[in-house]
C-alpha positions as CSV (number, residue, x, y, z in Angstrom):
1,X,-29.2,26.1,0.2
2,X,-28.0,27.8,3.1
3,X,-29.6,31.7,4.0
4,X,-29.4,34.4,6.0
5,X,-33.1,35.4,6.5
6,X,-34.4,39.0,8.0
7,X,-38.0,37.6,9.3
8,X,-39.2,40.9,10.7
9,X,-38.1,44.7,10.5
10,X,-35.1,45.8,13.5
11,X,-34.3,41.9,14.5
12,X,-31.0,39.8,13.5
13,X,-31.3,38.1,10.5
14,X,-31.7,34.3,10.9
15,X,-29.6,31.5,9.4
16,X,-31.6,28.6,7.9
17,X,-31.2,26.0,5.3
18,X,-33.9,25.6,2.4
19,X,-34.5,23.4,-0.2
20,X,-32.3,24.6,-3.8
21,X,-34.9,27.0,-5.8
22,X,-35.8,25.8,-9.1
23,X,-35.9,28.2,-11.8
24,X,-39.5,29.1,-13.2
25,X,-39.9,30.2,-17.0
26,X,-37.3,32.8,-18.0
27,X,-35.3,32.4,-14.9
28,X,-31.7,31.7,-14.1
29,X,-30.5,29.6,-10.7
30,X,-27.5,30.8,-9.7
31,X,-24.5,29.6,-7.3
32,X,-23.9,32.8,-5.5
33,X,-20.1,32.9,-5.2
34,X,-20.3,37.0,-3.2
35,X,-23.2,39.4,-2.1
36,X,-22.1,43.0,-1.4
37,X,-23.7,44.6,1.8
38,X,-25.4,48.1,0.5
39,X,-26.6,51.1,2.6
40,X,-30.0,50.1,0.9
41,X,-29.6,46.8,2.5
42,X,-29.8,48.7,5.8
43,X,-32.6,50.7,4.9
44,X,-34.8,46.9,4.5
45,X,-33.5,45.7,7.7
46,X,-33.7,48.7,10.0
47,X,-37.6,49.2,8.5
48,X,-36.5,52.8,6.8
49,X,-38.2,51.2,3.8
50,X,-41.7,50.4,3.9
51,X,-43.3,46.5,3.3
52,X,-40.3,44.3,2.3
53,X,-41.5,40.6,1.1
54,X,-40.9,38.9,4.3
55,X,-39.7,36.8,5.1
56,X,-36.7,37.8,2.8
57,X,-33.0,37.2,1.8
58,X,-31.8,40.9,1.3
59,X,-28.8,41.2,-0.8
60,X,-28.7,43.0,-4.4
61,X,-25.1,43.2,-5.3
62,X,-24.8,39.7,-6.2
63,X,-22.5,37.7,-8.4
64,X,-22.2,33.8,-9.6
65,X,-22.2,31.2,-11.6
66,X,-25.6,30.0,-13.8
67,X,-26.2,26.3,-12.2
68,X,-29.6,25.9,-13.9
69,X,-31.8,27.6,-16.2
70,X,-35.4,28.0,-16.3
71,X,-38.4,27.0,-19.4
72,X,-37.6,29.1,-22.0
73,X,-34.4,30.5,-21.3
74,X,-31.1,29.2,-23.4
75,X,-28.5,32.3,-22.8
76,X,-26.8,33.1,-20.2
77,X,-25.3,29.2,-20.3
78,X,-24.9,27.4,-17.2
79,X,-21.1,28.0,-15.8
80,X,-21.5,31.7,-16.9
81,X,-20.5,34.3,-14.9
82,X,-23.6,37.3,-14.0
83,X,-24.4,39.9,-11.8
84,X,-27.6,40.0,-9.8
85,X,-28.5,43.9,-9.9
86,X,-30.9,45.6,-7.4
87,X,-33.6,45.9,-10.6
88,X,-35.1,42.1,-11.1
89,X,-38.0,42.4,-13.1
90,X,-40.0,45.5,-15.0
91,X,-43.8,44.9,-16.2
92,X,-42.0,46.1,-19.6
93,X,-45.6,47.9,-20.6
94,X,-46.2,50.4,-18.6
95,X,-45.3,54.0,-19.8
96,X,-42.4,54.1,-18.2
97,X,-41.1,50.9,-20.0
98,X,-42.5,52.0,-23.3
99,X,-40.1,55.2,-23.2
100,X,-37.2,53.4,-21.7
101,X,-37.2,54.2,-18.4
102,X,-37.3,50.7,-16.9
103,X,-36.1,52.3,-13.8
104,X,-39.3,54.0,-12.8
105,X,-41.4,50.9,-13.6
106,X,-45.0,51.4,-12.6
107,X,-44.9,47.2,-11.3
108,X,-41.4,46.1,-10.5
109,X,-39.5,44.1,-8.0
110,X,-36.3,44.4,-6.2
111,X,-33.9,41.4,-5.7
112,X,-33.7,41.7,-1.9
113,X,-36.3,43.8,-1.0
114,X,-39.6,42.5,-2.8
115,X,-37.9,39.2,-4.0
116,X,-35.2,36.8,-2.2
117,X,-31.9,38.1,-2.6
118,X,-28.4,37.5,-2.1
119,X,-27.6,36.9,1.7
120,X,-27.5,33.1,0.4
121,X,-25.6,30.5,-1.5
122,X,-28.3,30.5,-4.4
123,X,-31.0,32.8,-5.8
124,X,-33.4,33.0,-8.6
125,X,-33.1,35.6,-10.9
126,X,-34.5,36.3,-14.2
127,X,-32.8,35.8,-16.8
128,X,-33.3,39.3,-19.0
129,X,-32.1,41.2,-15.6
130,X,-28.7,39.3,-15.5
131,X,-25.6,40.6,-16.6
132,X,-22.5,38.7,-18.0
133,X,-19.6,39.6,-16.5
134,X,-17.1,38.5,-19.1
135,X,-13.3,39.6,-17.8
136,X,-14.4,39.9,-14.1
137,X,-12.1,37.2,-13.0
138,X,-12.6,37.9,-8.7
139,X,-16.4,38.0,-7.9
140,X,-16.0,39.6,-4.6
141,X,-13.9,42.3,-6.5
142,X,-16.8,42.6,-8.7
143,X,-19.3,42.8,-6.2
144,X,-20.1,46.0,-5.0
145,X,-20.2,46.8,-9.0
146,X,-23.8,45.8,-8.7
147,X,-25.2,48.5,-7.2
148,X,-22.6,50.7,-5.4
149,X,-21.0,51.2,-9.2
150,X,-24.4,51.1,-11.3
151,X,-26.1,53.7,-8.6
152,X,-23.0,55.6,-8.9
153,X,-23.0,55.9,-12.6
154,X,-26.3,56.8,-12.8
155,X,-26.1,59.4,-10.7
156,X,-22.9,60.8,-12.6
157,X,-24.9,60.7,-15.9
158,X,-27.4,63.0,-14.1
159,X,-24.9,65.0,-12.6
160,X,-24.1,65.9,-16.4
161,X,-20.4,67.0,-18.1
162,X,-18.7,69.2,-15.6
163,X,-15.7,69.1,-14.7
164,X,-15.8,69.1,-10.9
165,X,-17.6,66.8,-9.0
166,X,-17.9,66.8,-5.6
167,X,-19.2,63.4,-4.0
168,X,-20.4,63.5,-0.4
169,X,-20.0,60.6,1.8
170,X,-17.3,58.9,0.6
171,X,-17.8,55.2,0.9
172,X,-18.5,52.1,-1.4
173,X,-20.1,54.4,-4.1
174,X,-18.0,57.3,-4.2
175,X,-14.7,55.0,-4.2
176,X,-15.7,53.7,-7.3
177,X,-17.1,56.3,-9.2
178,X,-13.7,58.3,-8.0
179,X,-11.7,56.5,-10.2
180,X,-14.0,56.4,-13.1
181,X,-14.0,60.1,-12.7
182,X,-10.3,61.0,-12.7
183,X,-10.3,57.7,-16.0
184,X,-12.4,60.8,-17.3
185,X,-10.2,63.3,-16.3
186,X,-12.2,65.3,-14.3
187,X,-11.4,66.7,-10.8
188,X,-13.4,65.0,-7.7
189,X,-13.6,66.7,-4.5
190,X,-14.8,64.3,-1.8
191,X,-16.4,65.2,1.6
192,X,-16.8,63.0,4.5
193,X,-17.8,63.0,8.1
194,X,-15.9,66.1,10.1
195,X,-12.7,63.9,11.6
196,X,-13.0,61.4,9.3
197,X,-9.1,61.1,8.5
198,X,-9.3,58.0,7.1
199,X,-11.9,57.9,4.0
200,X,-10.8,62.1,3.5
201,X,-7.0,59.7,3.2
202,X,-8.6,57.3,0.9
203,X,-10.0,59.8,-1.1
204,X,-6.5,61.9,-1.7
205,X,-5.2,57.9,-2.4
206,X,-7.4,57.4,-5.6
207,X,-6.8,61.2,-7.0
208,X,-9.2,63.6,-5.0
209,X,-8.3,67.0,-5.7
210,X,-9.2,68.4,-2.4
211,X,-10.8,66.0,0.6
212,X,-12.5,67.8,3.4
213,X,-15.5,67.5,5.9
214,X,-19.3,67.9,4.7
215,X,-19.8,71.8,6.3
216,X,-16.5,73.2,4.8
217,X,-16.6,74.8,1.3
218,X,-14.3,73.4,-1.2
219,X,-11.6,75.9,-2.5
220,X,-13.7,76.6,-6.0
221,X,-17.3,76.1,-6.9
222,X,-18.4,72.7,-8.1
223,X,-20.4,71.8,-11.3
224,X,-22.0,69.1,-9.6
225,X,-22.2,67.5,-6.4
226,X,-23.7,63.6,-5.5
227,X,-25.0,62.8,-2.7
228,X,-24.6,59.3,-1.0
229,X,-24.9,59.5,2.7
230,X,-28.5,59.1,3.6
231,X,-28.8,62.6,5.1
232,X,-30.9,65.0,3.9
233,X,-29.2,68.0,5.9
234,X,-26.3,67.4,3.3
235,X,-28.5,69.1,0.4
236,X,-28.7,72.9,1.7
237,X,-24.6,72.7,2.1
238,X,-24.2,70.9,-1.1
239,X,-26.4,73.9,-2.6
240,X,-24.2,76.5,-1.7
241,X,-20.9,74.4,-3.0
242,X,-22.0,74.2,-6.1
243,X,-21.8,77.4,-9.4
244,X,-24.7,79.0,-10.6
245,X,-26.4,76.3,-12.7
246,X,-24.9,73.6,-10.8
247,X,-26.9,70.3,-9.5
248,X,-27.2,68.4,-6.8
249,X,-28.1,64.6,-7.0
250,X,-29.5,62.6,-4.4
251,X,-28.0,59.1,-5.0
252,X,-29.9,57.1,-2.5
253,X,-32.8,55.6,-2.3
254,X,-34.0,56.4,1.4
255,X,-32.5,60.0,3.4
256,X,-33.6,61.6,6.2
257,X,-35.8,64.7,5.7
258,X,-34.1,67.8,4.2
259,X,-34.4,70.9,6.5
260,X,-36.1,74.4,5.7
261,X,-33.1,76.7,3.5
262,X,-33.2,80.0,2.0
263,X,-34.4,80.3,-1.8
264,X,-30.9,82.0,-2.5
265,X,-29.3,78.8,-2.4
266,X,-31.9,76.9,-5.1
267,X,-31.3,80.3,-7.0
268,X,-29.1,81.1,-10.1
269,X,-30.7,78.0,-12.2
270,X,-29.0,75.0,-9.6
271,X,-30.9,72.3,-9.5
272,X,-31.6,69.1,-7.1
273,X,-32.4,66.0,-8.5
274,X,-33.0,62.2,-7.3
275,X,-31.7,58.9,-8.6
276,X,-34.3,55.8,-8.6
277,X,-33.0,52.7,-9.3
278,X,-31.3,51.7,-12.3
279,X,-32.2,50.4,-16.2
280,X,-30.5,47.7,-17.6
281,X,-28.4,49.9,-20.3
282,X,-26.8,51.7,-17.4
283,X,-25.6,48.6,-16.2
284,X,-24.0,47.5,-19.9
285,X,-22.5,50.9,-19.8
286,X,-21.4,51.1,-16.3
287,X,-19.4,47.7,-16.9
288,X,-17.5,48.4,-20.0
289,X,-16.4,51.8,-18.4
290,X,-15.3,49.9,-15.3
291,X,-13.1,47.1,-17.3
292,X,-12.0,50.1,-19.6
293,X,-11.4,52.4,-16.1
294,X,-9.5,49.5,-14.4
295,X,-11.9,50.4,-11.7
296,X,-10.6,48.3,-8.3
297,X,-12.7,48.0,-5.3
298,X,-11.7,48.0,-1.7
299,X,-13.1,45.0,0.1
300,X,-13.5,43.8,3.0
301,X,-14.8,39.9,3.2
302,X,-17.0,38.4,5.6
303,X,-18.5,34.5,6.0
304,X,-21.9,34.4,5.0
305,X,-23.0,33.5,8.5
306,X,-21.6,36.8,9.8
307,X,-24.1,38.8,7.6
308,X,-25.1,40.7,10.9
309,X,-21.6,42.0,12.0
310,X,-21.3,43.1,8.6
311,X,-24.4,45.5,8.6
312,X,-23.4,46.3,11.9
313,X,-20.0,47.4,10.6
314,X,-21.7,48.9,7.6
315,X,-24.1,51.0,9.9
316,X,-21.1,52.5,12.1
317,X,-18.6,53.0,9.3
318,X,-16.1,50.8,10.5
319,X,-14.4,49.8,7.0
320,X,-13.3,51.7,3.8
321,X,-14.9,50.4,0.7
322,X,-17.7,47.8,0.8
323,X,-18.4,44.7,3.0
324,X,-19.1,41.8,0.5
325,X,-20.7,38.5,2.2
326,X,-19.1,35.1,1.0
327,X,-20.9,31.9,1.0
């Protein structure tokens, strides 16, 4: 197999060729056919998150096809399409499993982060972790589904019912979860970098009501406002666009510190809340509400080999959309 290989923290990842894996008990091997590039993939390689397994394939938003499965393990079949999640394997008895919430797992592991990933042309996974993806015919379409969509309905669910949403920074998460909000008919109000004319564009393009830059108010209070940049300054200024009772949802998993505000923004019952990981009924749900939404992603497609241009890309916002690696 062929692998793009980050060997320490702030260098270029490293092509090499490795033997095929062979699955262990409960595990798939899949033929990776794309791997979407994620902001959290970033976060690994520029050290922002702490002790990654090195040295490691990053990669989480994977898709493929089952080549071989693993002691134990009779479903999915080989030649079955799955998607390769960012969650890759819960204890399953700690508290936090035992009340269904996977996500906050007490012993877990991250495909791409504390296990090999999907920078690669194949990758272990287990089995229980892998979803189907019957009726997702283009796997680089489906791609960024695996964690820009699954983060991005999670974060939705905790935004709760309202009917304004207002998502800042509006890249590979918040161009999917745009359209499953308007497939809900609600309004989304999108804010982006100040001058940045072409996702604010993009935005108005899949329904936004209103499309504007981060330190502007929107024209009426919000419900609800998600947060996917990684910067923490964004919280106090979603605070204050947001109705009494309103909520702010930290989407990422890694954001610079938040500054010092006044108490009369947190005021009036809003609330701020994070979003850790993901549990494997968001993902079931996510996916039948993005082949139900006819949820499309903007792509752009790079050769496996050029892993580093797309981060590089990634970190200075040169595309719409999401980057997705092809083997």
């Amino acid at each position: 197999m062929k692998a793009m290989v980050l060997r320490r923290p702030q260098t270029p990842l490293v092509l090499e060729v490795r033997p095929d894996p062979v699955p262990g008990p409960g595990q798939l091997l899949v033929r990776i056919e794309a791997c979407g590039v994620c902001r959290t993939d970033l976060h690994v390689v520029d050290g922002e998150l702490p002790d990654p397994a090195l040295p490691l394939i990053p990669g989480h938003e994977i898709v493929g096809i089952v080549a071989g499965l693993g002691p134990g393990v009779t479903t999915p079949a080989v030649g079955t399409r799955v998607g390769i999640p960012w969650l890759g394997h819960t204890d399953g008895s700690c508290p936090y499993c035992r009340s269904a919430r996977e996500n906050l797992c007490d012993a877990p592991e991250f495909t791409g982060y504390t296990r090999d990933g999907g920078y690669a042309s194949h990758v272990l996974a287990d089995a229980a972790f892998a979803f189907p993806l019957d009726g997702f015919d283009d796997p680089v379409a489906a791609a960024p589904l695996m964690c820009a969509g699954l983060i991005g309905w999670r974060s939705l669910r905790m935004a709760g019912d309202g009917g304004r949403i207002g998502l800042y920074g509006f890249g590979a998460a918040a161009h999917i979860l745009a359209q499953v909000l308007r497939w809900q008919r609600r309004e989304v109000f999108a804010f982006t970098r100040a001058g940045d004319a072409a996702s604010q564009q993009m935005a108005r393009g899949l329904g936004a009501t209103w499309a504007g830059a981060s330190e502007e108010l929107p024209p009426v209070p919000l419900d609800a406002a998600i947060i996917f940049a990684p910067v923490g300054a964004l919280v106090p200024l979603a605070l204050k666009a947001v109705r009494k009772a309103g909520r702010v949802v930290c989407g990422g998993i890694h954001m610079s510190d938040i500054p010092q505000f006044a108490y009369e923004l947190l005021w009036e019952e809003r609330e701020i809340r994070s979003v850790a990981n993901l549990t494997r009924q968001d993902g079931h749900e996510f996916l039948k509400v993005a082949r139900d939404a006819g949820v499309k992603t903007t792509t752009t497609r790079y050769p496996l080999e050029h892993a580093n241009e797309a981060l590089a890309d990634l970190r200075a916002g040169r595309f719409q959309g999401a980057a997705v690696l092809v083997p």
